[in-house]
N, C-alpha and C positions, 0 to 999 in steps of 0.2 A: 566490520572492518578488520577485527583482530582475527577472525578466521580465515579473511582474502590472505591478508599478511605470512599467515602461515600455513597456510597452502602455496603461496607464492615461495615462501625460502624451501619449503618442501619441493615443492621445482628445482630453482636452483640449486639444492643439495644435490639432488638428484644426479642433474645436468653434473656438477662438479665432481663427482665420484666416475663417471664416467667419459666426457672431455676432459682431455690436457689442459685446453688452453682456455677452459674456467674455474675460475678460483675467484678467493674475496680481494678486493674490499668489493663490498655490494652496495648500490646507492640507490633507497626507496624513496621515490614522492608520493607524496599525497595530495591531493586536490579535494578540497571542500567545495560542494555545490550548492552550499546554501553560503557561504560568505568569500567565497571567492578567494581564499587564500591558499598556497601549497605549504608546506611542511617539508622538508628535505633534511634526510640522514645519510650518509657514510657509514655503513657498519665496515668494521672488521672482525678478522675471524675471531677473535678471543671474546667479542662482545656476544658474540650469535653462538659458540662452537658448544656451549653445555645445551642448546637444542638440537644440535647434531648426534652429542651423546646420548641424549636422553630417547632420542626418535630412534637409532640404532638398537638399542636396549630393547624399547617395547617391541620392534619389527624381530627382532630374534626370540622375546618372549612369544609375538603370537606366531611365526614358525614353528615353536615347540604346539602349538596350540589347534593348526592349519587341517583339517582337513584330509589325508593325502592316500585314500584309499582306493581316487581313479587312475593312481600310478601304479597301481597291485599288478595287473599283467604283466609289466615290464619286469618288475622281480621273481617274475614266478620262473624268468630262465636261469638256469642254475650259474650258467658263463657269470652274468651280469653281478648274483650275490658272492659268486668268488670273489670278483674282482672289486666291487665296491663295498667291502662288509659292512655291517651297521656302526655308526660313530656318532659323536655329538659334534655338529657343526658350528663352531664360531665363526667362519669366515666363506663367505661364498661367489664365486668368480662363474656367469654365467656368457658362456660363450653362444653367439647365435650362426650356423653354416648352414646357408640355405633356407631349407625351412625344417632344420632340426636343430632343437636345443641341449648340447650338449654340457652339464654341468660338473664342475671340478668344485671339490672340497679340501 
């Protein structure tokens, strides 16, 4: 249950980083099928928001971490390493037109 739970705020974090118009408070039930009873919370964001930091954290740690050597063609035009030189990225805004992703650092 505690991994439905947070897979589930991992959703909503999600959704919220990217719609406007969701944000907390977040209100989870539970439902027991062996005793028939639900359990109902109210979170707000100050309750929930050190899993927010903490998931942001490791998702930039394993960024550093990723893989990314089926993106090698794309660097290999010289336009592209003018223009984007190599940096460390703390923040990243991925735009989608069409069926290209265009990403800004």
């Amino acid at each position: 249950m505690r991994s439905a739970l947070a897979l589930a705020y991992l959703a909503f974090d999600a959704t919220r980083s990217s719609v406007t118009d969701v944000d907390f408070p977040v209100d989870i039930v539970l439902f027991s099928s062996l005793s028939g009873q639900t359990s109902f919370y109210h979170f707000h964001e100050n309750e929930l928001g050190p899993l927010t930091h903490w998931w942001n954290k490791e998702l930039m740690s394993a960024l550093g971490r990723l893989p990314t050597q089926s993106f090698d063609p794309l660097f290999k035009q010289a336009t592209l390493l003018d223009r984007f030189p190599a940096r460390r990225v703390d923040s990243i805004t991925v735009h989608r037109l069409d069926h290209q992703v265009v990403v800004w650092s």
